[in-house]
C-alpha positions as CSV (number, residue, x, y, z in Angstrom):
1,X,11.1,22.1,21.2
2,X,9.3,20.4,18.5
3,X,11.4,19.0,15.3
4,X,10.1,18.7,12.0
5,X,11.5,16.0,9.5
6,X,10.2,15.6,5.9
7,X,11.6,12.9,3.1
8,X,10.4,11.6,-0.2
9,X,8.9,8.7,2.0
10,X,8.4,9.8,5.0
11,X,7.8,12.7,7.7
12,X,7.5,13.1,11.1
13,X,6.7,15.7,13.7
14,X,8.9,14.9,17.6
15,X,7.9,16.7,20.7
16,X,8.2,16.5,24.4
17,X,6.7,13.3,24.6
18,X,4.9,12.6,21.4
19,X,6.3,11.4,18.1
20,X,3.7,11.1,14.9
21,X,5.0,9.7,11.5
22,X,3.8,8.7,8.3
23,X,6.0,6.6,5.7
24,X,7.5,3.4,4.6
25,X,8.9,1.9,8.4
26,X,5.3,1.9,9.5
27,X,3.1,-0.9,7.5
28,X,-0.2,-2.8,8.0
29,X,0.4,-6.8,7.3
30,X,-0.5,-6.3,3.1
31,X,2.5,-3.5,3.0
32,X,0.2,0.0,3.2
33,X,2.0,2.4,4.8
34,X,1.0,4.2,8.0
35,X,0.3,7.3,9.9
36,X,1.4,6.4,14.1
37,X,1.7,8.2,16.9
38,X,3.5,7.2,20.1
39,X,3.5,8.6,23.6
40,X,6.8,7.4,25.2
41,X,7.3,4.3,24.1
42,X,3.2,3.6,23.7
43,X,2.0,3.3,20.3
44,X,-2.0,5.0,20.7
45,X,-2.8,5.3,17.0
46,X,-2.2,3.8,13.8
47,X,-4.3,4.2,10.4
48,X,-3.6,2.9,7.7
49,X,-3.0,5.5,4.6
50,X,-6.5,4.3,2.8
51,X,-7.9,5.7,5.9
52,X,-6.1,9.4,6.2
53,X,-8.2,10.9,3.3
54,X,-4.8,12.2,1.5
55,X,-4.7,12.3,-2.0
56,X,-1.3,11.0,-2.8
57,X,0.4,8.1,-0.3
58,X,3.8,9.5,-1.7
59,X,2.8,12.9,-1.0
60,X,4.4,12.2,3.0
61,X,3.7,15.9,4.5
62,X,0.3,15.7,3.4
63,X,-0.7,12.1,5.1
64,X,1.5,12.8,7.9
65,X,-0.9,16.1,8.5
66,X,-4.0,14.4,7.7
67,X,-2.9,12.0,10.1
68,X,-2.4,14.9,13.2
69,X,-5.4,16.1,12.1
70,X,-7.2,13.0,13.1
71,X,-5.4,12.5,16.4
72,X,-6.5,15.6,17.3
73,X,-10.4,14.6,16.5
74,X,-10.0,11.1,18.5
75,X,-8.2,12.8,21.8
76,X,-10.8,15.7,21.3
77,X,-8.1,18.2,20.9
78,X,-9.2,21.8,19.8
């Protein structure tokens, strides 16, 4: 079953074998936090929160969706 975790900086979604998760423990190199996604222990996305299109980068729910939303459009989910 899928498990749902939301904090003032960060969220996540875990299931079977997928984790996403948007907040502070995922950075690019300047310090911007991330969206990532991991199957097993394989990391197969990462953006960046410039790139999410989410207003707010403290607004964790709302990048950690945006960032679904776009790992859905790059593994052509529907």
């Amino acid at each position: 079953m899928a498990r749902t975790y939301v904090s003032s900086d960060y969220a996540g979604l875990t299931a079977k074998n997928l984790d996403c998760y948007y907040g502070y423990e995922q950075t690019t190199e300047d310090g911007e936090w991330c969206f990532s996604a991991r199957v097993g222990e394989t990391e197969i996305l990462r953006i960046p929160q410039s790139q999410l299109k989410a207003e707010d980068k403290f607004d964790c729910a709302s990048c950690l969706l945006a960032g679904i939303g776009m790992l859905f459009d790059k593994y052509g989910v529907k």
